[in-house]
mmCIF file as gemmi writes it, N, C-alpha and C atoms, coordinates in Angstrom:
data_model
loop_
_atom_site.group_PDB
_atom_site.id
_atom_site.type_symbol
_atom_site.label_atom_id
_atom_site.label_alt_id
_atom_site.label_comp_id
_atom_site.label_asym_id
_atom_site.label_entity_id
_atom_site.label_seq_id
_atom_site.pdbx_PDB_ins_code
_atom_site.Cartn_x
_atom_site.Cartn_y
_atom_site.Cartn_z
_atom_site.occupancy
_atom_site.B_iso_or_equiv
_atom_site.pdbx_formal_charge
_atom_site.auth_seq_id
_atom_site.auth_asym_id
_atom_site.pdbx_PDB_model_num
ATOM 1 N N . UNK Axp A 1 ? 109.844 123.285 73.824 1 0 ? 1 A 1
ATOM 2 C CA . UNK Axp A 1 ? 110.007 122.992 75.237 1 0 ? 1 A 1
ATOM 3 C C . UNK Axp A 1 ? 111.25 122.136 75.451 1 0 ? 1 A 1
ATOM 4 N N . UNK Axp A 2 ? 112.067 121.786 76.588 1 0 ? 2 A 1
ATOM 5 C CA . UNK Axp A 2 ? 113.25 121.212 76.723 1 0 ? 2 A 1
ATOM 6 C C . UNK Axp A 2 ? 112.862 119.871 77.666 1 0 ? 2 A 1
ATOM 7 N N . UNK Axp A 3 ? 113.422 119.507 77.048 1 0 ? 3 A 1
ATOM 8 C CA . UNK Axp A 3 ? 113.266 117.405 77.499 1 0 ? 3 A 1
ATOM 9 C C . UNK Axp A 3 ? 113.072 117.375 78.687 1 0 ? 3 A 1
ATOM 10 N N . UNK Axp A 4 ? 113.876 118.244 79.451 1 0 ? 4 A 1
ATOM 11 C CA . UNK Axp A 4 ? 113.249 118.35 81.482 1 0 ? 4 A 1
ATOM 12 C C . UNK Axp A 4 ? 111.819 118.283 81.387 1 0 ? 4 A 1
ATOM 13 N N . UNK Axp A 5 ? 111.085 120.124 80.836 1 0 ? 5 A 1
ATOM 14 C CA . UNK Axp A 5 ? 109.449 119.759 81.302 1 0 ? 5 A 1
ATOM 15 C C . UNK Axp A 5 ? 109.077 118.377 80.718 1 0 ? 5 A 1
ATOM 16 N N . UNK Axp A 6 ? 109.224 118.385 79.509 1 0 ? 6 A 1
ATOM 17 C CA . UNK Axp A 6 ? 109.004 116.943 78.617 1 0 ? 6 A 1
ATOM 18 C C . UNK Axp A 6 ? 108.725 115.702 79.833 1 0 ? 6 A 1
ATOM 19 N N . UNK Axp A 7 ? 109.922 115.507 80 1 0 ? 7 A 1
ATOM 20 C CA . UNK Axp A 7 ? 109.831 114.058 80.712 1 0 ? 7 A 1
ATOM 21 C C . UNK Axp A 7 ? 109.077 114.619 82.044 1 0 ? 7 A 1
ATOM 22 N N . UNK Axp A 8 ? 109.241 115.879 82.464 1 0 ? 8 A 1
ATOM 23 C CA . UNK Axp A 8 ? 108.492 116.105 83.817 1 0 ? 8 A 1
ATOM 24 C C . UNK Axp A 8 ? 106.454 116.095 83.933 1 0 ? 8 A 1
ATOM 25 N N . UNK Axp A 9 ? 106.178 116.521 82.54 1 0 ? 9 A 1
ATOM 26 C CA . UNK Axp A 9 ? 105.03 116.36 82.204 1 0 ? 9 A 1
ATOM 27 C C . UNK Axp A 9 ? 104.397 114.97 82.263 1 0 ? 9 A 1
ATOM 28 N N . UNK Axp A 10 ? 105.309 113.994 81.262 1 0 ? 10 A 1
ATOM 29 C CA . UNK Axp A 10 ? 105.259 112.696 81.416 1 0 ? 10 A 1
ATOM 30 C C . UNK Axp A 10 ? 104.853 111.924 82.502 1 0 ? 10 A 1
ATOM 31 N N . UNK Axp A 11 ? 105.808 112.463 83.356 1 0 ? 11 A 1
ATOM 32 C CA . UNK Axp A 11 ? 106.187 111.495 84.74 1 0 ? 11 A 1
ATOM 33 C C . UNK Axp A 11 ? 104.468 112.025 85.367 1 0 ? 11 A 1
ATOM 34 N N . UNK Axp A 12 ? 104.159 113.33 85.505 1 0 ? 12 A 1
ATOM 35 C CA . UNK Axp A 12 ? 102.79 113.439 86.192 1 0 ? 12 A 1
ATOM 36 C C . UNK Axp A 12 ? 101.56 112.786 85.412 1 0 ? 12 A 1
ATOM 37 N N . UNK Axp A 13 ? 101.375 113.166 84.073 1 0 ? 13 A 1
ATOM 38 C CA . UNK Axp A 13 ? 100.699 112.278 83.583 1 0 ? 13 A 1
ATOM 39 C C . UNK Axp A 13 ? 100.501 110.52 83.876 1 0 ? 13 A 1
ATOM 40 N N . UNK Axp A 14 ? 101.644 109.718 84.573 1 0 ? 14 A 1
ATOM 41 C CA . UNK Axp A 14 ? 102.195 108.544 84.42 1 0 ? 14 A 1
ATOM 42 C C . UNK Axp A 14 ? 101.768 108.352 86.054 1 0 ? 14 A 1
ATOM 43 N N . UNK Axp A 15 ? 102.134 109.159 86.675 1 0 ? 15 A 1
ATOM 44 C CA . UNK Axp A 15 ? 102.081 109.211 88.374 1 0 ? 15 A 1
ATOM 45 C C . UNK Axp A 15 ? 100.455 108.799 88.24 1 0 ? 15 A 1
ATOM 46 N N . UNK Axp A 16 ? 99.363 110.196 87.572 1 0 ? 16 A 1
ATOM 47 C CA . UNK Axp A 16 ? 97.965 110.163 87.743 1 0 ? 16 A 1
ATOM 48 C C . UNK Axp A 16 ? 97.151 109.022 87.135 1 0 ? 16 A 1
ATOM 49 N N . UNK Axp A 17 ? 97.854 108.66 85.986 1 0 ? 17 A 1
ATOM 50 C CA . UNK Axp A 17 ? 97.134 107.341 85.35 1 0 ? 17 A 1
ATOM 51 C C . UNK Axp A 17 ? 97.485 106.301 86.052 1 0 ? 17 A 1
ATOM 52 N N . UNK Axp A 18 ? 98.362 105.83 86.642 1 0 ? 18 A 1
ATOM 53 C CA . UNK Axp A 18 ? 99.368 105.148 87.49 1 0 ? 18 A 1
ATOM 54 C C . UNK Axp A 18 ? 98.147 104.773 88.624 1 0 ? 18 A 1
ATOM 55 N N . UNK Axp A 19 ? 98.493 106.32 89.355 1 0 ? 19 A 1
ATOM 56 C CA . UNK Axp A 19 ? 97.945 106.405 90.999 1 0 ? 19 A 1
ATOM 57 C C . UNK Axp A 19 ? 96.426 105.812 90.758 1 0 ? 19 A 1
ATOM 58 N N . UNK Axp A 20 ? 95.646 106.007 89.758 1 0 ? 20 A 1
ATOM 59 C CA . UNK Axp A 20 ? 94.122 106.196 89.455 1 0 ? 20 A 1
ATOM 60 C C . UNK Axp A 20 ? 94.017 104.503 89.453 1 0 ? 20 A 1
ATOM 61 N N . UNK Axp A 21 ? 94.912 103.994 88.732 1 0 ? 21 A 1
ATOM 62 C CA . UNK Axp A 21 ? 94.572 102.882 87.775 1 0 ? 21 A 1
ATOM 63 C C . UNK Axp A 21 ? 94.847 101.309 89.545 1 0 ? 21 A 1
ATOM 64 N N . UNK Axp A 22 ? 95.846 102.121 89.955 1 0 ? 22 A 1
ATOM 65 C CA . UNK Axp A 22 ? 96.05 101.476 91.192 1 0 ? 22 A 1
ATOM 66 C C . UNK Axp A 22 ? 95.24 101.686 91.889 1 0 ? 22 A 1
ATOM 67 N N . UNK Axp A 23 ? 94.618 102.682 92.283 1 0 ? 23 A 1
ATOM 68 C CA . UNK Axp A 23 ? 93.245 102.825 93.594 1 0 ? 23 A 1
ATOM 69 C C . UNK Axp A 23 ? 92.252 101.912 92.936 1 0 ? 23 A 1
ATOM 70 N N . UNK Axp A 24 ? 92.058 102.084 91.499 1 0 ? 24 A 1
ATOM 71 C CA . UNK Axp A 24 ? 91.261 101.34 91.464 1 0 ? 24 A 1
ATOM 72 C C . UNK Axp A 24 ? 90.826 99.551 91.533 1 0 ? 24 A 1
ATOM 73 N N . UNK Axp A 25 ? 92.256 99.364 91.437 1 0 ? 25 A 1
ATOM 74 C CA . UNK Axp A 25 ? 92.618 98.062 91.188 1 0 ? 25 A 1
ATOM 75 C C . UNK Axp A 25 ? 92.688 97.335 93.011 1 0 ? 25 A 1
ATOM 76 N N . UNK Axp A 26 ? 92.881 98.402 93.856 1 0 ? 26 A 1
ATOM 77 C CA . UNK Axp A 26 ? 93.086 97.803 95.339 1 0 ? 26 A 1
ATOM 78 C C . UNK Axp A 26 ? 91.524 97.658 95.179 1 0 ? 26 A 1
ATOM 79 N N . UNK Axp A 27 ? 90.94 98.442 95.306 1 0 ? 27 A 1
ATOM 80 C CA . UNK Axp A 27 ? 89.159 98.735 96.215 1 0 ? 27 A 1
ATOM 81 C C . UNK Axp A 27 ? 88.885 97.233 95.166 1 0 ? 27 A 1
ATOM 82 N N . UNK Axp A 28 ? 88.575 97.022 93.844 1 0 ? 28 A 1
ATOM 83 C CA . UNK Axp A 28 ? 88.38 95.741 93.256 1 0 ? 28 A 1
ATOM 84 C C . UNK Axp A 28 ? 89.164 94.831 94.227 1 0 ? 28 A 1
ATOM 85 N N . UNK Axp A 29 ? 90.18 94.427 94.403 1 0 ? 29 A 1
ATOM 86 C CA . UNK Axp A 29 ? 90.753 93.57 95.255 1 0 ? 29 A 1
ATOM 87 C C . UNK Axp A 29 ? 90.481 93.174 96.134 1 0 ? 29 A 1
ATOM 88 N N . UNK Axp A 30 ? 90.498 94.277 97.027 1 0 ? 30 A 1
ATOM 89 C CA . UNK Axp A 30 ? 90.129 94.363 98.361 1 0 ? 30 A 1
ATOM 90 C C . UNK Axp A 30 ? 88.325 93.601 98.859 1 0 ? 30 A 1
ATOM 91 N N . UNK Axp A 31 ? 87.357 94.199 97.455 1 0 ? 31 A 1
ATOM 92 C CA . UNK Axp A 31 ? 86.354 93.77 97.702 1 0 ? 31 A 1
ATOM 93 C C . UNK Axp A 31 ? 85.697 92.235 97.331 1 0 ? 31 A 1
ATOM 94 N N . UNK Axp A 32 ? 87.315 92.027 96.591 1 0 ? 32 A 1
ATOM 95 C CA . UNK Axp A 32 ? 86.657 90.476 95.898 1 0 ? 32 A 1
ATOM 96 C C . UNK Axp A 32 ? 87.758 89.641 97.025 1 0 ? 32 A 1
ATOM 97 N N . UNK Axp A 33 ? 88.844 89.63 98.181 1 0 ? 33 A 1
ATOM 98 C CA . UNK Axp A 33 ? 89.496 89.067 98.645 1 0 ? 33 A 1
ATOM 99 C C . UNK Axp A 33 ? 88.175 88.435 100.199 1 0 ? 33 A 1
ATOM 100 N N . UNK Axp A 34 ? 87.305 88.949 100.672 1 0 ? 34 A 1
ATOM 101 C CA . UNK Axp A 34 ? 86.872 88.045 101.215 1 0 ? 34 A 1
ATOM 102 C C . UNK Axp A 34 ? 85.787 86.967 101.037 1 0 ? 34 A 1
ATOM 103 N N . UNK Axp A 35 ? 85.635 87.164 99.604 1 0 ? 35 A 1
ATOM 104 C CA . UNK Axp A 35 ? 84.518 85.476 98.597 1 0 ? 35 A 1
ATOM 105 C C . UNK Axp A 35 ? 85.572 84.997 98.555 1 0 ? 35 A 1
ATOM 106 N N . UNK Axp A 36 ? 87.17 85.546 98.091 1 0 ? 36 A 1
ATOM 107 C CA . UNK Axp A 36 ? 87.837 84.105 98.093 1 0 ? 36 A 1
ATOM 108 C C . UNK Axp A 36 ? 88.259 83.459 99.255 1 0 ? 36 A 1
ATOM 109 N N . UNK Axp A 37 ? 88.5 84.008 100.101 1 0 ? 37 A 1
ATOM 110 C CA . UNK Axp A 37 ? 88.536 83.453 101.728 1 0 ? 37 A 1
ATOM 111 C C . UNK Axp A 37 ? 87.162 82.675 102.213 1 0 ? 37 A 1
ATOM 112 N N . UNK Axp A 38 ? 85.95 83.394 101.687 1 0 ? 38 A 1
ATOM 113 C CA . UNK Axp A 38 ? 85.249 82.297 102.314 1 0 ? 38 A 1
ATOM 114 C C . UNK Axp A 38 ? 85.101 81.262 101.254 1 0 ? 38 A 1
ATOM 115 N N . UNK Axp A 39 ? 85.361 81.233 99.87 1 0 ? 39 A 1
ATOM 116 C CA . UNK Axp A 39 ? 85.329 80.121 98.889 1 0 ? 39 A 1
ATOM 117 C C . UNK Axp A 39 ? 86.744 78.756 99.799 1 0 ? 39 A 1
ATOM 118 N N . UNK Axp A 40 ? 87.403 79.307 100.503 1 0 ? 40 A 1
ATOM 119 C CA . UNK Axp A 40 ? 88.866 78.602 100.86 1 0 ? 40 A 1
ATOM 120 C C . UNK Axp A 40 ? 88.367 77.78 102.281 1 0 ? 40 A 1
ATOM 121 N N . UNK Axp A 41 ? 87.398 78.612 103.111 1 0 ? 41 A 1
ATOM 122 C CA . UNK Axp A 41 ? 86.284 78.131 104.302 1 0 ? 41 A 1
ATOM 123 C C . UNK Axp A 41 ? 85.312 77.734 104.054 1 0 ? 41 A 1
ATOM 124 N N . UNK Axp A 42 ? 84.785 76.237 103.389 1 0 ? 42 A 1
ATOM 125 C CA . UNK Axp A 42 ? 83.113 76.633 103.255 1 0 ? 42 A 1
ATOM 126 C C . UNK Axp A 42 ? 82.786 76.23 104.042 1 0 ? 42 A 1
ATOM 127 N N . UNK Axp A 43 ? 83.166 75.807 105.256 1 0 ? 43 A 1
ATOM 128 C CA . UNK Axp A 43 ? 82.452 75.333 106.36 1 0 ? 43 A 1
ATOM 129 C C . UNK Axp A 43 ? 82.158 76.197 107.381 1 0 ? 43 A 1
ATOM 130 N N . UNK Axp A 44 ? 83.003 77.486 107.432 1 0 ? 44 A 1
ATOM 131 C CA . UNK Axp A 44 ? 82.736 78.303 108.231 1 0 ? 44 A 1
ATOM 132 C C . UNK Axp A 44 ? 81.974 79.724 107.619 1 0 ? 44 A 1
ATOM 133 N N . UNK Axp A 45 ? 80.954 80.109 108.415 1 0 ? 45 A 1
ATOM 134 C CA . UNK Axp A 45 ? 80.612 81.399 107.883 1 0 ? 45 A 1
ATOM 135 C C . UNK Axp A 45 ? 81.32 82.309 108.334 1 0 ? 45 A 1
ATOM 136 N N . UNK Axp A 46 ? 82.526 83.549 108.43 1 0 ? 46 A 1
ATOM 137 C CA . UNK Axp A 46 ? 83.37 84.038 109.148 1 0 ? 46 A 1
ATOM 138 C C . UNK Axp A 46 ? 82.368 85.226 109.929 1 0 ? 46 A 1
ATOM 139 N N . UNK Axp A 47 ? 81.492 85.439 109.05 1 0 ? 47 A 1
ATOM 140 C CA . UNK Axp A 47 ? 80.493 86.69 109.446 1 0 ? 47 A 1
ATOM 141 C C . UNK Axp A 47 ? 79.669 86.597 110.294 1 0 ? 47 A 1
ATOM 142 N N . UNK Axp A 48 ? 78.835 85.697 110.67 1 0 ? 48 A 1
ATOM 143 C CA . UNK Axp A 48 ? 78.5 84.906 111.79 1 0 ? 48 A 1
ATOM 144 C C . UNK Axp A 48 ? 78.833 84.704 112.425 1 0 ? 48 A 1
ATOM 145 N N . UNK Axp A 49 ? 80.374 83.969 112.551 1 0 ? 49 A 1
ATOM 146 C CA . UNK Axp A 49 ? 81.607 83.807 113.955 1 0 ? 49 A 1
ATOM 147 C C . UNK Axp A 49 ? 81.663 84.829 114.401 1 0 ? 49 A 1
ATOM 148 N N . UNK Axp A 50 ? 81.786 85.636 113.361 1 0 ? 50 A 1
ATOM 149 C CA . UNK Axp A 50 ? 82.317 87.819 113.707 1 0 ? 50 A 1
ATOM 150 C C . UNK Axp A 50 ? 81.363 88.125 114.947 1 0 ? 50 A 1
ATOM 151 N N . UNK Axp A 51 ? 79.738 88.003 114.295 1 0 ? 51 A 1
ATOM 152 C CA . UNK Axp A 51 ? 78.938 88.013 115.13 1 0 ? 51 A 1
ATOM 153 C C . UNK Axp A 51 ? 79.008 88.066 116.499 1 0 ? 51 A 1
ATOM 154 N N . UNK Axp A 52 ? 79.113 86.536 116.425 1 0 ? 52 A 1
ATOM 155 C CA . UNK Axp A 52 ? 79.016 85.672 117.838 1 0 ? 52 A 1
ATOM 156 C C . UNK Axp A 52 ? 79.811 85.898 118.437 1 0 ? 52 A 1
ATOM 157 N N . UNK Axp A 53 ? 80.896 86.984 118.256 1 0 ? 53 A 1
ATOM 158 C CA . UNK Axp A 53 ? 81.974 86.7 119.154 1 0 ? 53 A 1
ATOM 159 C C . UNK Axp A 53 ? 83.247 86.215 119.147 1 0 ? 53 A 1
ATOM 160 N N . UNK Axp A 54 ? 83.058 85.655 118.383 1 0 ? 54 A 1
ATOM 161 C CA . UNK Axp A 54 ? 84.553 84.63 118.098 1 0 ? 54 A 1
ATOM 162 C C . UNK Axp A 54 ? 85.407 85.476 117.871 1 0 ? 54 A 1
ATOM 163 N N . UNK Axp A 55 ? 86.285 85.896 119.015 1 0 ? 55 A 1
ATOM 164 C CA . UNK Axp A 55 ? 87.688 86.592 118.341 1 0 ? 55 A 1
ATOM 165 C C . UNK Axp A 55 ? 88.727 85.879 117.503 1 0 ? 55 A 1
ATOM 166 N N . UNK Axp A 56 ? 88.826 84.961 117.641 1 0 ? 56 A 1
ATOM 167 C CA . UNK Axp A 56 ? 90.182 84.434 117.207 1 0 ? 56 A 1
ATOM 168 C C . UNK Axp A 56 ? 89.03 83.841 115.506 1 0 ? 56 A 1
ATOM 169 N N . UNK Axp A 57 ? 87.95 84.18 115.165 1 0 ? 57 A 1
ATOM 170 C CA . UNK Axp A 57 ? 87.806 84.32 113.873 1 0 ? 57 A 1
ATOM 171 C C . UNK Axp A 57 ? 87.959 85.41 113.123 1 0 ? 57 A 1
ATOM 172 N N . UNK Axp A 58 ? 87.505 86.229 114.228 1 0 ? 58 A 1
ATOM 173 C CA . UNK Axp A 58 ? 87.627 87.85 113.691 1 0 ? 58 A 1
ATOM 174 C C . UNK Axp A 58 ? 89.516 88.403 113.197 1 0 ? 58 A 1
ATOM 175 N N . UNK Axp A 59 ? 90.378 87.691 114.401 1 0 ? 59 A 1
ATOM 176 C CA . UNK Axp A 59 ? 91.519 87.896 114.027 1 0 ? 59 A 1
ATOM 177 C C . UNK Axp A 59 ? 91.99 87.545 113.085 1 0 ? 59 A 1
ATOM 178 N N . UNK Axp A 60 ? 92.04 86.196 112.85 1 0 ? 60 A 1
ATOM 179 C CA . UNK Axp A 60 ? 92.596 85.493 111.705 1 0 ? 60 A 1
ATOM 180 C C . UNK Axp A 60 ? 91.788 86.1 110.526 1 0 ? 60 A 1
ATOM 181 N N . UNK Axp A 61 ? 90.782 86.281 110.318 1 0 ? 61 A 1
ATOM 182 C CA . UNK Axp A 61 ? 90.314 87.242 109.273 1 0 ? 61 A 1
ATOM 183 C C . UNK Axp A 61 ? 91.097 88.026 108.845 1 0 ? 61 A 1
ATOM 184 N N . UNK Axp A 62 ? 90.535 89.09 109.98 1 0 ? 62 A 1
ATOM 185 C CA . UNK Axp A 62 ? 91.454 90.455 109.765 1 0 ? 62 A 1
ATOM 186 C C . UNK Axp A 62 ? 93.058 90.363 109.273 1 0 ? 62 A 1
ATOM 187 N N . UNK Axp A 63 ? 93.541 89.302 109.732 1 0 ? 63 A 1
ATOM 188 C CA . UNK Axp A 63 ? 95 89.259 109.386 1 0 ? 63 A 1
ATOM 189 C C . UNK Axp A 63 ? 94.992 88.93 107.672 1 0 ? 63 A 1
ATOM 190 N N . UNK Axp A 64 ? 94.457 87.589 107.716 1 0 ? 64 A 1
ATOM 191 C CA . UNK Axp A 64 ? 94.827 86.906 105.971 1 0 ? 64 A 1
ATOM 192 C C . UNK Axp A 64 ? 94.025 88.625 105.194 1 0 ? 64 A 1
ATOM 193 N N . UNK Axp A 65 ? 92.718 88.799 105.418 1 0 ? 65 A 1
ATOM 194 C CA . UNK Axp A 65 ? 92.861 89.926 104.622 1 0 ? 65 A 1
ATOM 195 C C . UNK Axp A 65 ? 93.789 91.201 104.868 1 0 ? 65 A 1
ATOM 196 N N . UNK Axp A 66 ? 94.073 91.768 105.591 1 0 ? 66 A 1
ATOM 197 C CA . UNK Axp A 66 ? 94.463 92.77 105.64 1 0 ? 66 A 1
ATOM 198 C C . UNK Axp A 66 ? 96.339 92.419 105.238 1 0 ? 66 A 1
ATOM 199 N N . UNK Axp A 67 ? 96.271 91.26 105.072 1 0 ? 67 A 1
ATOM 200 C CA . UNK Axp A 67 ? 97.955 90.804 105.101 1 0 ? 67 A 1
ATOM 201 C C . UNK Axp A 67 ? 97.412 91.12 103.207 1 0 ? 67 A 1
ATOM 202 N N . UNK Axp A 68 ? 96.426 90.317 102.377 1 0 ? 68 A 1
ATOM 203 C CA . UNK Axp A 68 ? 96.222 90.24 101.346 1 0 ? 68 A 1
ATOM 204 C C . UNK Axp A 68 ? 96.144 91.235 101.043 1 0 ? 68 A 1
ATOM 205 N N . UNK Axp A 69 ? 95.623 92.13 101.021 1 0 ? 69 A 1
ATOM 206 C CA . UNK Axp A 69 ? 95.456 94.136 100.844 1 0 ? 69 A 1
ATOM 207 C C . UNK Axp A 69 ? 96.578 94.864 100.779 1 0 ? 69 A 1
ATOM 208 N N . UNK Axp A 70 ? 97.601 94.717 101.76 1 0 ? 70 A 1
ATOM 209 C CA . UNK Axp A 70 ? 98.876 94.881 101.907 1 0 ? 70 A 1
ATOM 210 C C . UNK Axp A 70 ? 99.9 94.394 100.549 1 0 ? 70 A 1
ATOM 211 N N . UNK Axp A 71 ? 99.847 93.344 100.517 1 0 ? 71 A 1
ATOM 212 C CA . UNK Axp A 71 ? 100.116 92.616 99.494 1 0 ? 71 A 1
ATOM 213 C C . UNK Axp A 71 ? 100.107 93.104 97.933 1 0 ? 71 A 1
ATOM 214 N N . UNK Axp A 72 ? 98.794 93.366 97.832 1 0 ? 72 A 1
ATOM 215 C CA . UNK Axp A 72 ? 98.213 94.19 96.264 1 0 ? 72 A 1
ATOM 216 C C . UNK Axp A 72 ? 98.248 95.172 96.546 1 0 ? 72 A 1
ATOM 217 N N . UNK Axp A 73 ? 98.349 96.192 97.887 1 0 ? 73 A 1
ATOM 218 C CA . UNK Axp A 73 ? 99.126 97.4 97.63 1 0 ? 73 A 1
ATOM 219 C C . UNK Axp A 73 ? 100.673 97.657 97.026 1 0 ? 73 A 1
ATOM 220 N N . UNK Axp A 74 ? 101.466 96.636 96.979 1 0 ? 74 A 1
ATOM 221 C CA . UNK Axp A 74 ? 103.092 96.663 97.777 1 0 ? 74 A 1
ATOM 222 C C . UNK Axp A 74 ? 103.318 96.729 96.116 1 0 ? 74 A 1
ATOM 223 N N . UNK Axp A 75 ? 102.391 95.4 95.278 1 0 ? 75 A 1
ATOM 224 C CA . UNK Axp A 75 ? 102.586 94.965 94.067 1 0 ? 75 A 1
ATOM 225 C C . UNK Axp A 75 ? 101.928 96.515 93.023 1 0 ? 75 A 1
ATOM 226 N N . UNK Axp A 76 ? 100.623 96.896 93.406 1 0 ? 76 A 1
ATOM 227 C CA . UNK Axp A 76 ? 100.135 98.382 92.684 1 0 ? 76 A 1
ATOM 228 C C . UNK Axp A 76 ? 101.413 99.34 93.088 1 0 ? 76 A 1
ATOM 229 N N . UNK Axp A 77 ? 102.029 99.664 93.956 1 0 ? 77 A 1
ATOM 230 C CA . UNK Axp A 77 ? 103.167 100.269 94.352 1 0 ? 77 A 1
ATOM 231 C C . UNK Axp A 77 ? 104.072 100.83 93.504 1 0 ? 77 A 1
ATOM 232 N N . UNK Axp A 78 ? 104.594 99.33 93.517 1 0 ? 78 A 1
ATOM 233 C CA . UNK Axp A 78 ? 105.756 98.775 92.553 1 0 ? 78 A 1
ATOM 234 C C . UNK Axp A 78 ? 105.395 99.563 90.843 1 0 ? 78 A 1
ATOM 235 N N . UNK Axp A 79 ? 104.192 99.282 90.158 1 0 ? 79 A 1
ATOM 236 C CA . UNK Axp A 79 ? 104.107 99.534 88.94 1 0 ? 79 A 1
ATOM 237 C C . UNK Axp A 79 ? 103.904 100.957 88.794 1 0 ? 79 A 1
ATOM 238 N N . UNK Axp A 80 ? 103.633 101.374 89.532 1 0 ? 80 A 1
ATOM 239 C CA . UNK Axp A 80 ? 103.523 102.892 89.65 1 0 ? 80 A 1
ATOM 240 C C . UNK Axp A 80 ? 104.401 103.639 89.742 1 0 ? 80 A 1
ATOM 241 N N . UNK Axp A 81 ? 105.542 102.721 90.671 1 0 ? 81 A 1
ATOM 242 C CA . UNK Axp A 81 ? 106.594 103.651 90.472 1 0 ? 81 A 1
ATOM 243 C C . UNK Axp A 81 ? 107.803 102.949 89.456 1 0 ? 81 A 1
ATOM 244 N N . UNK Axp A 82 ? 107.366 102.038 88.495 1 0 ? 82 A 1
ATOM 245 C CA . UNK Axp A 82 ? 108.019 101.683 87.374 1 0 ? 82 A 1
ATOM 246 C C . UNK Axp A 82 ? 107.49 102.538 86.168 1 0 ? 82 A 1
ATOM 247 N N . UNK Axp A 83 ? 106.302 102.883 86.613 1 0 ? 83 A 1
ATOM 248 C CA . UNK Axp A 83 ? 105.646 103.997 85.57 1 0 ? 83 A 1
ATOM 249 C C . UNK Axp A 83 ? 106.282 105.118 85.499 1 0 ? 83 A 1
ATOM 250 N N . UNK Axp A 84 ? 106.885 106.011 86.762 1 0 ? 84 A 1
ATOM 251 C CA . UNK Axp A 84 ? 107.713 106.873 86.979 1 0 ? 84 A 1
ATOM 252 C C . UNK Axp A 84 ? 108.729 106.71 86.739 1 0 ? 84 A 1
ATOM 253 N N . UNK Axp A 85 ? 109.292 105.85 86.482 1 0 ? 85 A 1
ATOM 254 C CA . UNK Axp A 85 ? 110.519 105.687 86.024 1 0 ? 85 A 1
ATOM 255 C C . UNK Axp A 85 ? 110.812 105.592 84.336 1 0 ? 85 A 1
ATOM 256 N N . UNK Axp A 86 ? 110.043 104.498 84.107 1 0 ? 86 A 1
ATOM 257 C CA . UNK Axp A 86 ? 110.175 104.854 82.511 1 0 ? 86 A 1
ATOM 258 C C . UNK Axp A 86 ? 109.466 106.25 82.152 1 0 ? 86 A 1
ATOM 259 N N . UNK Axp A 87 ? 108.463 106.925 82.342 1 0 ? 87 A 1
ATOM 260 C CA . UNK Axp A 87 ? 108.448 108.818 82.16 1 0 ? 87 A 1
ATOM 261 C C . UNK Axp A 87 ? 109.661 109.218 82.107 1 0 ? 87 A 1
ATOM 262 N N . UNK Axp A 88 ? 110.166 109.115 83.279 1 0 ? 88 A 1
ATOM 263 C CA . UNK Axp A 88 ? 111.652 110.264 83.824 1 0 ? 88 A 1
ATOM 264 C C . UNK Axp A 88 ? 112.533 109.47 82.575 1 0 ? 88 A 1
ATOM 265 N N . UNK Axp A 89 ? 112.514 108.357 81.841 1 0 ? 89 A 1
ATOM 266 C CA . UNK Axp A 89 ? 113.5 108.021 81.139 1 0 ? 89 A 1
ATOM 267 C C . UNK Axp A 89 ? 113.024 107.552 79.661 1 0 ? 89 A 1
ATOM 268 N N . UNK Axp A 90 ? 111.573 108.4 79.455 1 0 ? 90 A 1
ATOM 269 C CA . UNK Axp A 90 ? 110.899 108.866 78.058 1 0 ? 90 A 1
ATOM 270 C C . UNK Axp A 90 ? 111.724 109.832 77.173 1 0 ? 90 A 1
ATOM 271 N N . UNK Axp A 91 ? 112.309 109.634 75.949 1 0 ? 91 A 1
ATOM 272 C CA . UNK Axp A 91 ? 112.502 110.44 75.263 1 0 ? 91 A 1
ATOM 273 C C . UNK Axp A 91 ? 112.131 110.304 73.935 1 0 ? 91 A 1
């Protein structure tokens, strides 16, 4: 076979272990980022505020996490497509 499919094989292999290893690593993230937010609040229950109404708890929530999610996407991103890169430059 010639070093093109070669490294082209690579790179998908690298993309799927890559892509896999990153989904899995957000949903872990994602599900352990609001114990540490409320470990950072212990005075507030945010889920309860949610409840009751409280927008401006619900917002600020939504923001620090969804800013944090964002975040460990940008960084899973990044290695994934450093994974693709060293493939394409496997020989």
């Amino acid at each position: 076979m010639s070093d093109t499919l070669i490294n082209m094989i690579w790179a998908i292999i690298f993309a799927v272990a890559g892509g896999g290893a990153g989904a899995f690593l957000l949903i872990w993230f994602s599900s352990r980022i609001p114990s540490v937010f409320d470990r950072i609040t212990p005075d507030m229950d945010e889920g309860k505020e949610i409840l009751r109404g409280n927008r401006a708890a619900a917002e600020y929530f939504g923001r620090i996490v969804s800013a944090a999610i964002i975040g460990v996407s940008v960084i899973i991103a990044a290695a994934v497509l450093g994974g693709l890169i060293a493939a394409l430059h496997y020989r």
